[in-house]
C-alpha distance (Angstrom), angle and dihedral (degrees) to the residues before:
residue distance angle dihedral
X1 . . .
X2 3.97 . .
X3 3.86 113.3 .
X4 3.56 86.3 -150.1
X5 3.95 146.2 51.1
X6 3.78 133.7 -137.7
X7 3.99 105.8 -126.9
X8 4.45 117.8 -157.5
X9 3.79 110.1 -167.4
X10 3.86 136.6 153.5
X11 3.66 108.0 -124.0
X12 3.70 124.2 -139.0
X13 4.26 96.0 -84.4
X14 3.63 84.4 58.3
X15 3.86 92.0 -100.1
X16 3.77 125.6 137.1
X17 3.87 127.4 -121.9
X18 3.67 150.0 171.8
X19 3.37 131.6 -142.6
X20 4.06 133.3 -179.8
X21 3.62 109.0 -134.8
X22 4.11 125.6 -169.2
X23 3.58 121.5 -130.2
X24 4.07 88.1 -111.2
X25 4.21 83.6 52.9
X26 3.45 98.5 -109.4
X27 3.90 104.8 144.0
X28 4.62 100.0 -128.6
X29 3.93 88.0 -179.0
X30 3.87 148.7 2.9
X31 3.64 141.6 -168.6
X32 3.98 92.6 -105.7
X33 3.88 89.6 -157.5
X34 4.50 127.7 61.9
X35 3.68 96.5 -120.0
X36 4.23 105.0 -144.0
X37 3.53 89.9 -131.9
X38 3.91 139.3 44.2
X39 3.42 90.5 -134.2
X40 3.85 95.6 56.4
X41 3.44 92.9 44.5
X42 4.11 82.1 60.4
X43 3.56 95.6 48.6
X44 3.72 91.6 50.7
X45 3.68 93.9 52.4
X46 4.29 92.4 40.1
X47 3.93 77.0 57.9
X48 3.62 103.4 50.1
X49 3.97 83.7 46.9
X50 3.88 95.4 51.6
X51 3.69 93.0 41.1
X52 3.39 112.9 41.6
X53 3.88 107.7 38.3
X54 3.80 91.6 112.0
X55 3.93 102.1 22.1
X56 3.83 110.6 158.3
X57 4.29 115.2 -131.4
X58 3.83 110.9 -120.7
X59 3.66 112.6 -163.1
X60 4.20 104.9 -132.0
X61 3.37 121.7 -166.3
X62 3.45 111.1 -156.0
């Protein structure tokens, strides 16, 4: 069982996001852009689902 929810809400410029919220309610991740549309804002978060279920960590030093 996931330890943490997917969250779709329109912020308060009428844009849509996503956020990934732990059980404790510590948000691990958000969409980091308003999406125009709620069904963008789904599509972005479908993609980080598909895509990054197995991502490897790359240290970066900057």
């Amino acid at each position: 069982m996931s330890k943490a929810t997917f969250e779709l809400f329109e912020d308060s410029e009428g844009k849509y996001r996503w956020r990934l919220v732990h059980d404790n309610g510590n948000i691990i991740a958000d969409s980091g852009e308003g999406y125009a549309t709620e069904q963008k804002a789904r599509q972005g978060l479908a993609s980080v689902k598909e895509n990054a279920p197995g991502a490897d960590v790359v240290e970066v030093d900057e």
